[in-house]
C-alpha positions in Angstrom: 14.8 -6.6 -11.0 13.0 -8.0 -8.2 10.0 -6.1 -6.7 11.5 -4.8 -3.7 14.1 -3.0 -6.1 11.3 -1.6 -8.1 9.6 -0.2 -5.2 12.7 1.6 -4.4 14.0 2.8 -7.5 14.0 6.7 -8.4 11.3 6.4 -10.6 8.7 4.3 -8.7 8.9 6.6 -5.6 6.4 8.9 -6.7 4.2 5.2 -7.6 4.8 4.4 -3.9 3.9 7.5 -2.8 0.5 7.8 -4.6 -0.2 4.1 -3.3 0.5 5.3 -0.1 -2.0 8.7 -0.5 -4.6 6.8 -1.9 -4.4 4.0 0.6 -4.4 6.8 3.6 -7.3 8.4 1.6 -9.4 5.6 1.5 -8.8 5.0 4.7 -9.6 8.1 6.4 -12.5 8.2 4.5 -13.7 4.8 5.3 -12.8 5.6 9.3 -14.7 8.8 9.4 -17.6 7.2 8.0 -17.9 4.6 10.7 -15.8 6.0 13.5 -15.9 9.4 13.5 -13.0 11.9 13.1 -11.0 11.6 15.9 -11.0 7.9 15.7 -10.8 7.8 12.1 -7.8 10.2 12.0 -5.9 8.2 14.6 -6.5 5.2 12.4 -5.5 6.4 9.3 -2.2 7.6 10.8 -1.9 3.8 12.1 -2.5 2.2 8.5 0.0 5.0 7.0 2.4 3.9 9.7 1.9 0.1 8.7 2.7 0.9 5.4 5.4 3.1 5.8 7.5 0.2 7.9 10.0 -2.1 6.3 8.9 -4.9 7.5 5.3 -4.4 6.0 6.9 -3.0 2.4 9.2 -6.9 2.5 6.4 -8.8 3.1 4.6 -7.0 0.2 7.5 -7.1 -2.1 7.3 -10.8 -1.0 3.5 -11.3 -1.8 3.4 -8.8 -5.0 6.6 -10.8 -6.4 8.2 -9.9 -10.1 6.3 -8.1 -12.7 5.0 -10.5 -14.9 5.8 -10.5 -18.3 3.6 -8.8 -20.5 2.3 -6.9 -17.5 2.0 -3.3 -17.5 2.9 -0.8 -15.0 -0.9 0.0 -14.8 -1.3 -3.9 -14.5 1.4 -4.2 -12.3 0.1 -1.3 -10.2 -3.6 -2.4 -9.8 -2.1 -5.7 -8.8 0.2 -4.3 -6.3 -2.7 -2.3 -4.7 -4.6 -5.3 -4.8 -1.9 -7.4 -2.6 -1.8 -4.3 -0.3 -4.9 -3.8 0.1 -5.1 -7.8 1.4 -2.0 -7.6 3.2 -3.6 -4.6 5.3 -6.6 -6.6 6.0 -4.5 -9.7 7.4 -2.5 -7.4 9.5 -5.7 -4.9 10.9 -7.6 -7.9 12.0 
């Protein structure tokens, strides 16, 4: 199964979604710290946006690849934040 299928199966929804939570959580967080609210809202809602698109979630399919062998899913999930995390970088800069 590759990636991209994983990420869109029934059961890894909810694992996208927390990503996704956690990612707009950190965010925001981050954002208000440096930028103030209203600047740090309008961010966050720009980064959840980016990661929302299906463009963004191919190229991260892309760049996370197959779960490795004896990965797992907690493995597989701190990887995947991991790639995100770098992906968001490369695209925010």
């Amino acid at each position: 199964m590759s990636t991209k299928d994983y990420l869109v199966t029934k059961a890894s929804t909810q694992v996208l979604a927390n990503a996704l939570t956690d990612v707009e959580f950190s965010v925001g967080s981050a954002a208000i710290a440096t930028l103030g609210k209203t600047k740090a809202g309008e961010f966050a809602g720009e980064v959840v946006e980016l990661v929302s698109n299906k463009e963004f979630l191919s190229q991260l399919s892309n760049d996370i690849g197959e779960p490795a062998e004896a990965e797992t899913e907690e493995q597989f999930i701190a990887r995947a934040k991991k790639t995100m995390k770098a992906l968001l970088k490369s695209k925010l800069k």
